[in-house]
Each structure stands twice: as C-alpha cells, then as structure tokens.
KOLROLUM-755646 format. One record per residue (C-alpha): residue number from 1; x, y, z. Coordinates in nm, 4 decimals. Example, Ala and Ser with C-alpha at 12.3 -4.5 7.8 and 13.67 -1.06 7.14 Angstrom:
BEGIN
   num       east      north         up
     1     1.2300    -0.4500     0.7800
     2     1.3670    -0.1060     0.7140
REM end
This chain:
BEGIN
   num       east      north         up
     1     3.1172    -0.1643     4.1602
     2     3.3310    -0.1522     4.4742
     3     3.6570    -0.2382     4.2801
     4     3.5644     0.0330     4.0434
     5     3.5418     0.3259     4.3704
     6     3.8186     0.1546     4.5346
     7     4.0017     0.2455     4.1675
     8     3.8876     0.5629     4.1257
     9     3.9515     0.6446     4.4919
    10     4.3368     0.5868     4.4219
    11     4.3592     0.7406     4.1022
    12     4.2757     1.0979     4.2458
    13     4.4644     1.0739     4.5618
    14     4.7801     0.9783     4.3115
    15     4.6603     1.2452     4.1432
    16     4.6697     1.4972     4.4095
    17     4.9717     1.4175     4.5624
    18     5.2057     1.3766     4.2363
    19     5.1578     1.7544     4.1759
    20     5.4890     1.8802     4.0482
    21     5.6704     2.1442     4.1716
    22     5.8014     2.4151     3.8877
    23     6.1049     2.6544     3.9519
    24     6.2095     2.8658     3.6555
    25     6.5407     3.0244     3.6276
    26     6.5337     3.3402     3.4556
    27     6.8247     3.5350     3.5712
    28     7.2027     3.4969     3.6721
    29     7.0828     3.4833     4.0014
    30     7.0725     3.1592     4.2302
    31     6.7544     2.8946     4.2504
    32     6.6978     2.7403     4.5629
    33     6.3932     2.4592     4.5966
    34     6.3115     2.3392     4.9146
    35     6.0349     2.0328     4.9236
    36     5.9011     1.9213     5.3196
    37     5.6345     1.7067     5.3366
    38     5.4742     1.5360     5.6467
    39     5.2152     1.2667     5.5529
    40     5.0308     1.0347     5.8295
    41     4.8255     0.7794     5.7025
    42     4.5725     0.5494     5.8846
    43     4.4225     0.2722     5.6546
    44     4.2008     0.0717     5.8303
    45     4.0606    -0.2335     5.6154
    46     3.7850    -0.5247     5.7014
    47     3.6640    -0.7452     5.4143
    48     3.4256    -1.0562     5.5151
    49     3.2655    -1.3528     5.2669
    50     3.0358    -1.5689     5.3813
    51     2.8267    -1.8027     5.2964
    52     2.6087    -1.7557     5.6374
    53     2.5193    -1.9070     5.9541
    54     2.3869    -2.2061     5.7899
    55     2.1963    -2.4760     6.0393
    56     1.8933    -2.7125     5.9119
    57     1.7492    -2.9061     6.1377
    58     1.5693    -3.2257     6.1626
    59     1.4000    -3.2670     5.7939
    60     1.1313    -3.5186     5.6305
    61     1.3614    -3.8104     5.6714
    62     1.0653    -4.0684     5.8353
    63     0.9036    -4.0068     5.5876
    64     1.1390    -4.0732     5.3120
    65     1.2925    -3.7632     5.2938
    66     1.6310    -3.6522     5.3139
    67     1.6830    -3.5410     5.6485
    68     1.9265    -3.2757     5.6986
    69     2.1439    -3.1030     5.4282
    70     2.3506    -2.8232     5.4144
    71     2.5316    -2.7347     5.0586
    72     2.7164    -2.4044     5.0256
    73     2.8478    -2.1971     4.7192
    74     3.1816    -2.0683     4.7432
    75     3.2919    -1.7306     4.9443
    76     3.5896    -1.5081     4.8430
    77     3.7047    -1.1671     5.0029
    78     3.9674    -0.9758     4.8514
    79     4.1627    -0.6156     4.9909
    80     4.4270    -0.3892     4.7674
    81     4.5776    -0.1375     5.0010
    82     4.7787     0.1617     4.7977
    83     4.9106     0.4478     5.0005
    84     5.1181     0.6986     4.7959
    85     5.2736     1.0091     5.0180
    86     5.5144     1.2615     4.9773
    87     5.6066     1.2326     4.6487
    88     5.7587     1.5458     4.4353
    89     5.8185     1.5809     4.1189
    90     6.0128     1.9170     4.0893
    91     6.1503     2.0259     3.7805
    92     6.4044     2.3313     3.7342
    93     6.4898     2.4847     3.4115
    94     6.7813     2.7276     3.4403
    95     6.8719     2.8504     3.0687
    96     7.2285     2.9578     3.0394
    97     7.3847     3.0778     2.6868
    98     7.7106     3.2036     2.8301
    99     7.9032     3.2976     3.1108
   100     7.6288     3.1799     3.3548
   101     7.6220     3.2147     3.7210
   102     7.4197     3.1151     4.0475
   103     7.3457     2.7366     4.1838
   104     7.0273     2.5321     4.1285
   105     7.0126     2.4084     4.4909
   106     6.7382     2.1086     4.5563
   107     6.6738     2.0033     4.8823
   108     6.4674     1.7094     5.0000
   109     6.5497     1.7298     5.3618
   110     6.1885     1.6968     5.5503
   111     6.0385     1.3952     5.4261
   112     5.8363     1.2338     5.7007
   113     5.5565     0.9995     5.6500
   114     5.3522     0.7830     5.9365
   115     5.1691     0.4727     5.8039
   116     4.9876     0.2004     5.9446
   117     4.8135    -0.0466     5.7722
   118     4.5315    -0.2866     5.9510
   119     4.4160    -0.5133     5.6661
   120     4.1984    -0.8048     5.8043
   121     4.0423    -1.0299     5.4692
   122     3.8341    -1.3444     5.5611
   123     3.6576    -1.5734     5.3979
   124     3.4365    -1.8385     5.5327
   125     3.1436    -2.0839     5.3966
   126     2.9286    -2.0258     5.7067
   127     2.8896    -2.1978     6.0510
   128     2.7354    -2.4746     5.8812
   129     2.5865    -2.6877     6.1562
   130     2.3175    -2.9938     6.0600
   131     2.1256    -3.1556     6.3107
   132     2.1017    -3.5470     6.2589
   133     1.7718    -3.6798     6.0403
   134     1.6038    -4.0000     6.0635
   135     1.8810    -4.2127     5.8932
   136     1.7084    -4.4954     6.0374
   137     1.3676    -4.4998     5.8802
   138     1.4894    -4.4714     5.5095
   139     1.6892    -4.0898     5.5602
   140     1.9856    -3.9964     5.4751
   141     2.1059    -3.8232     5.7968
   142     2.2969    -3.5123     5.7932
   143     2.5063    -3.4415     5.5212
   144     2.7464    -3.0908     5.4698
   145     2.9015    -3.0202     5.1429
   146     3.0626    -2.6462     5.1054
   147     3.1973    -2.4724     4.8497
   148     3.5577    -2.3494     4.8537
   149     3.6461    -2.0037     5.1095
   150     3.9463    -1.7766     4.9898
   151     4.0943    -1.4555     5.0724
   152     4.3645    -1.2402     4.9840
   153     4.5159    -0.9000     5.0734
   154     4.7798    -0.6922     4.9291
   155     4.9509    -0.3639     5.0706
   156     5.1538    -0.1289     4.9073
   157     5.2940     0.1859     5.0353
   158     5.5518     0.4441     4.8324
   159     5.6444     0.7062     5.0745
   160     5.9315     0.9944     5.0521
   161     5.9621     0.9946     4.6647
   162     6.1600     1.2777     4.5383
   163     6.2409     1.3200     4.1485
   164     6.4142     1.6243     4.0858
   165     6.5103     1.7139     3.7612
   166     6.7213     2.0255     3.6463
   167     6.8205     2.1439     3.3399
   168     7.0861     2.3681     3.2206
   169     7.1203     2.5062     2.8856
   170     6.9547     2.6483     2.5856
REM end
C-alpha cells in the first residue's frame, strides 16, 4: 500500500510540474518566451526492517527442554527517491505562408534548483541476544538462527529540463 502512495505521490507532482508552456504566433510581429524557474527541494527519507529486539532467556532445558532459542524471519527495507523540478515543455507555433517577419526568441536563462537528498534504508534481524540454558542436564543451550537483512535505496533527481519546440510554417 505504501509503494502504491509513494507511486501516486510522484505521478502528480510529475504531473504538475511538466505543465507546458503554449505561445502562439499569430501575426508578423515578434514572439518572445521567457521560462525562470527556482525549485528547492528537501527530501528527507528513513526506512527501518526489523525483526525486533529479540532476547529469550533461560528456558525448560533441566527439564529436557530446549533451553534458549532465538529464530528470526527475514527483514528488508527499501527507499525510491524521484525529484523532478523545473522542467518546461514550451511549444511555439509561428505560421508563416509568405514573406514572414519577427523572431521566435526562447530563453531558458533562470533555471535554479536546490536539492538535498537524506536517504537512510536499514535493515536488521533484531538485537537477538539468548541467555545460556541448561546444556548440561540434557538442553540444548542457546542457539540463534536469523533470517537474511537487506536494504536498498535509489535517488534520482532531473532538474533544469527545458524542451522547446518551435515551428514555422503552414
């Protein structure tokens, strides 16, 4: 379900921030579009697996039991970081049958974007501590089997994307 908001989440902010901008030239006249864009992004990230604290203590092992066991299942933790900023998509359309005059004049001059990234992604199969059993009088002891503990974290970040595209023409 998290994945699925995390998803969703991105989506609409790439959504928002890929709006195009539209200049239409209808005259002889000159068309001038100017795109600034100032983004500062903070993205501050913490995913933890565990399997828990873990401790058994001293068990049934006098009596012919098995003393003290620990035995874990496996703990994963996974982060995807997207940040998308400044991005235009302008497009121009300047129809000309003949003899045209004026400029189609894109600038892309003020593209400034801030971003910083603090991903932390851990995994762990607990603290796992076993106190000793009664090995001795027909126990087994302690005994600590875990499962496998992974993590992994990916960042991407697109900033300052400018596609301009004019045309000319009928």
């Amino acid at each position: 379900m998290k994945k699925i908001l995390v998803g969703l989440t991105s989506v609409s902010m790439l959504a928002m921030l890929a709006v195009p901008v539209l200049a239409i030239h209808r005259s002889s006249n000159d068309v001038n579009v100017e795109n600034d864009n100032y983004a500062r992004v903070s993205n501050n990230v913490t995913v933890v697996a565990t399997t828990g604290d873990n401790i058994a203590t001293t068990g049934e092992a006098e009596k012919g039991g098995v003393g003290s066991e620990i035995l874990t299942g496996n703990a994963g933790a996974e982060a995807n970081v997207v940040t998308v900023a400044n991005t235009n998509l302008t497009k121009v359309n300047a129809p000309c049958t003949r003899n045209c005059s004026g400029d189609v004049n894109v600038e892309n001059e003020d593209n400034d974007a801030f971003v910083r990234n603090r991903v932390r992604v851990i995994a762990e199969t607990g603290d796992n501590l076993a106190t000793t059993g009664e090995a001795e009088k027909g126990g087994m002891g302690s005994y600590i089997q875990t499962g496998n503990a992974w993590s992994e974290g990916n960042v991407i970040t697109v900033t300052n994307t400018n596609i301009t595209r004019v045309s000319r023409g009928r």
